[in-house]
N, C-alpha and C positions, 0 to 999 in steps of 0.2 A: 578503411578504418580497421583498426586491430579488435578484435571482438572481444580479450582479456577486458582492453583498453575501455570496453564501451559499460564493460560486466561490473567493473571496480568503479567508473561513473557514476554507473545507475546506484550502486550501494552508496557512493559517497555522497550523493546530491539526496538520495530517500534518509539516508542518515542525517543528516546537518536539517532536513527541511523544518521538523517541529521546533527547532531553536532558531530560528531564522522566523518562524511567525513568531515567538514571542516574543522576539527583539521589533518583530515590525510592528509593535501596535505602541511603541514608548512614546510619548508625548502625543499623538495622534490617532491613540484609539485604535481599535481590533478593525473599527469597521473601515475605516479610511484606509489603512494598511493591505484590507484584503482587497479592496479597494481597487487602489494604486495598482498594488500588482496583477490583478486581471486586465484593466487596462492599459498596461504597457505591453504585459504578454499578451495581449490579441494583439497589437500592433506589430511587435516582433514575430510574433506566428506568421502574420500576414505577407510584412516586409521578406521573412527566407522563404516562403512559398513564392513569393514572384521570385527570390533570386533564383531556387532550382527550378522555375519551370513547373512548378506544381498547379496544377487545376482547383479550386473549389467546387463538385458537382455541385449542382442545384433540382437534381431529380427530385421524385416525393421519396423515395425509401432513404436518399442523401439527409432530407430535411429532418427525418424522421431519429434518423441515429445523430445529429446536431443537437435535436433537443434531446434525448435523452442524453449526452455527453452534457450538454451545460444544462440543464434541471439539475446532474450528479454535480456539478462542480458548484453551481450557486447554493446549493440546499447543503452536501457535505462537507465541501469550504466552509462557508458561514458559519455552520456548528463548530469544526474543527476551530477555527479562530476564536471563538467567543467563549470556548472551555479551556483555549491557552490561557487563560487570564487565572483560569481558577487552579493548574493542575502542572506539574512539572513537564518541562517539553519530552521529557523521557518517557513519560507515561501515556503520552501521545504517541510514539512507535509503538510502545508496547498492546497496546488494547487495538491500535488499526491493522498491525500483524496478524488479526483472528480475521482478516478478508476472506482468506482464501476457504474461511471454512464454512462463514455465511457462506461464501458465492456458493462450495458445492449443495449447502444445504437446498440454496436457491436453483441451482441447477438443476437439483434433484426433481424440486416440486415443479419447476416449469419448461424445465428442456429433456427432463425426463433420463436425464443423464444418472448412471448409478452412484450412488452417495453412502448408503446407508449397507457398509462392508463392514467387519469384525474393525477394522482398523482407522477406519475413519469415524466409525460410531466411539471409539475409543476415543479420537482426537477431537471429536464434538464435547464429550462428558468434560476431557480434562479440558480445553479450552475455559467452558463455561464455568467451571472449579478455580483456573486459576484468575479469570476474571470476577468470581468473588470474595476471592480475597484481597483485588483489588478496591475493588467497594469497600470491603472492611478498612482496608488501611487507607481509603478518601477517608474518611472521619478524623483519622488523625492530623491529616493533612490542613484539617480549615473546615468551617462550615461549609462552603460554598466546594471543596471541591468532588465530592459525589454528583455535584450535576455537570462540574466538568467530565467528569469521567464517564458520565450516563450522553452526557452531548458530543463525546468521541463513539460510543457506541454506538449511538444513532447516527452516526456522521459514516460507521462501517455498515452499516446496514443500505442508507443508501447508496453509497460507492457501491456497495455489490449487487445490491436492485439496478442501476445504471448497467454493470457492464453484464446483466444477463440480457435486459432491455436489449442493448446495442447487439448484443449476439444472435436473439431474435430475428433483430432487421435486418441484417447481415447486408448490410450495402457495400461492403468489398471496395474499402476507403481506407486512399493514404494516410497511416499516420499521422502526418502533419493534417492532411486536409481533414480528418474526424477532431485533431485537437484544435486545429483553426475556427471551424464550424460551432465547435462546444464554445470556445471561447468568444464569440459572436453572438453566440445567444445569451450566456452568464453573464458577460462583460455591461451590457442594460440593466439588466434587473440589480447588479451591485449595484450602478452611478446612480438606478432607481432610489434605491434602498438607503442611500446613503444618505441621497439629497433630501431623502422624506426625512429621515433618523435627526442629521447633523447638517449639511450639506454647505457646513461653513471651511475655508481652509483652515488646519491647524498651523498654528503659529510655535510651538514648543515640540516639533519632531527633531528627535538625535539623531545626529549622525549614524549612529549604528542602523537603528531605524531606517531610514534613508537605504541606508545598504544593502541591509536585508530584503526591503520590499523589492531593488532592483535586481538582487540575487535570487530573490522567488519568481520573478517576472522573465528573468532568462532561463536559470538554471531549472528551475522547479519547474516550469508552468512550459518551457518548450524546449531547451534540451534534455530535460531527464524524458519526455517523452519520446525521441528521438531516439537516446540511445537504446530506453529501454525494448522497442519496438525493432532495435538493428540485432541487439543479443538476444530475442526472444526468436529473431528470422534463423539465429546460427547457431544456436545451442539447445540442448535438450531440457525438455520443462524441467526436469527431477533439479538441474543447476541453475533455473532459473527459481526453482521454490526454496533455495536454499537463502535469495534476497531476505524473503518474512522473517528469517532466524538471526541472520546475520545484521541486519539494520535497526532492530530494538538495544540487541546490545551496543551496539556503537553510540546510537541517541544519549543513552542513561550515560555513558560514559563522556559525553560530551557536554551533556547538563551537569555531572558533576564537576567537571574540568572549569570548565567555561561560564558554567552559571548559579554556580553555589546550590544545587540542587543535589538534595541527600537521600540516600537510600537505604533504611531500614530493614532488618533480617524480615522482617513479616512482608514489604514489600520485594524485597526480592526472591521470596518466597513466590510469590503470586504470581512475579515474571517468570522464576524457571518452570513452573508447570501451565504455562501458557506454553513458553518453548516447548516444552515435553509433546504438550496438545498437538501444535502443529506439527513436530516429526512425527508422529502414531499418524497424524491425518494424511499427509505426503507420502509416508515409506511404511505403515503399520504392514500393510496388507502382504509389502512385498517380501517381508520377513519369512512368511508361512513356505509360500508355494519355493521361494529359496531355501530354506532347511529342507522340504521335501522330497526337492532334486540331490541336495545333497545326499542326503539318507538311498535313496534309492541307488543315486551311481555308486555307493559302498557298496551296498548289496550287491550289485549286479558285479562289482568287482569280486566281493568275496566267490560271488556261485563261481565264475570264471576259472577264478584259481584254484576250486577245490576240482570240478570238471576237466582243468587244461594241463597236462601235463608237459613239465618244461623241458624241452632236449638237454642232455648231459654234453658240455663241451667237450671238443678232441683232446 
């Protein structure tokens, strides 16, 4: 597989996702939607793990990073879907992009991992700055849409509780077989959930609808993990943290293209200094000790040349 190939995947399948759940709850509701496509995607998971040959362990440390994989998928799905309704799909990349900076804060306090650097403390302050002026501009958006926007941020908090959990357990599990296993656990507690909530078939689902949930159910739910997990094996993290930047923008342009969704200077205010957040959080740091080096090899060029004196040619 081409690793470009697998790189512009993973952005295209993270990009399109937020518009794709809110196309899949039309006529059938958020909750049948999310639904649907966990349970087609555990079945597809299932089905390519027997085709390559893939094992599902069943040890205790296996069982252990299953359920924390699907508690993160039933608990941060469910939120994510059910604040689509209130909030633009664009604004769903934009506020789930601040992952990477919970997870380090999370890293911080539990894996003990460094977090709290001139340059990541920088990309915490502005993240959290330009997610309130997301808040601000949910008001104008609707009544209802500050809890979508509060039900995406909780939807980021536990995605990144989930993947320090799994990091903890560190069971040393195939991709597919850690998303098969998550999806095995979540995959109940949805058809639970559903059947208690509604548990009637919807009779007025679109076609679009229809599409989507099976376009979330392959692309979303088990090859964006695939590839994302083949370009994370072959590329260096710096290009794989460049997805967070690169997939809001694309979303918001794809809600305005495609779903009549508008963007306001105050709201895209709030997204560029989210972006801003997270490059200070990924690359702040590395700014410092790089102009340092620089500065020094002048110097050390200048002493050179005033100390080396240069032979006169013949």
């Amino acid at each position: 597989m081409s690793v470009p190939a697998a790189y512009l995947g993973v952005i295209l399948i993270w990009s399109t996702t937020p518009l794709a759940i809110q196309w899949s709850g039309e006529g059938g509701g958020f909750l049948f939607g999310v639904t649907a496509r966990m349970l087609l995607g555990a079945l597809l998971c299932l089905a390519l793990m027997g085709a390559l040959s893939i094992p599902l362990p069943r040890h205790r440390r296996a069982w252990y990073a299953y359920l924390a994989a699907g508690m993160s998928i039933y608990t941060a799905m469910l939120s994510v879907y059910w604040s689509a309704q209130f909030i633009p799909s664009g604004l769903i990349s934009v506020v789930f992009g601040l992952a990477p900076i919970v997870t380090g804060l999370m890293a911080a306090l539990w894996l003990e991992e460094s977090a709290f650097t001139p340059g990541r403390l920088l990309g915490m302050l502005l993240g959290v700055s330009g997610l309130g002026v997301i808040f601000e501009v949910g008001g104008g958006l609707g009544d209802q849409a500050v809890y979508g926007i509060a039900g995406v941020t909780l939807a980021v908090v536990l995605h990144s509780a989930s993947a320090i959990w799994i990091k903890r357990i560190d069971a040393g599990l195939h991709p597919l077989s850690q998303t098969g296993g998550g999806l095995l656990v979540a995959a109940p507690l949805y058809a639970l959930t559903w059947g208690l909530a509604d548990g009637g078939l919807p009779t007025g689902v679109s076609e679009r609808a229809l599409l989507s949930i099976l376009y979330l159910a392959l692309m979303g739910s088990v090859l964006g993990f695939m590839l994302y997990y083949y370009a994370l094996k072959h590329l260096a993290a710096t290009r794989l943290a460049l997805i967070p930047l690169i997939t809001p923008v694309l979303a918001l342009l794809l809600g305005t293209l495609f779903n009549d969704e508008t963007l306001t200077p105050r709201m895209l205010l709030g997204v560029s200094v989210v972006l801003a957040g997270l490059v200070a959080y990924q690359w702040g740091d590395r700014l410092r000790p790089a102009r340092r080096e620089a500065l020094a090899g002048e110097q050390a060029q200048a002493r050179q040349g005033v100390s080396r004196r240069v032979p006169a040619r013949d």
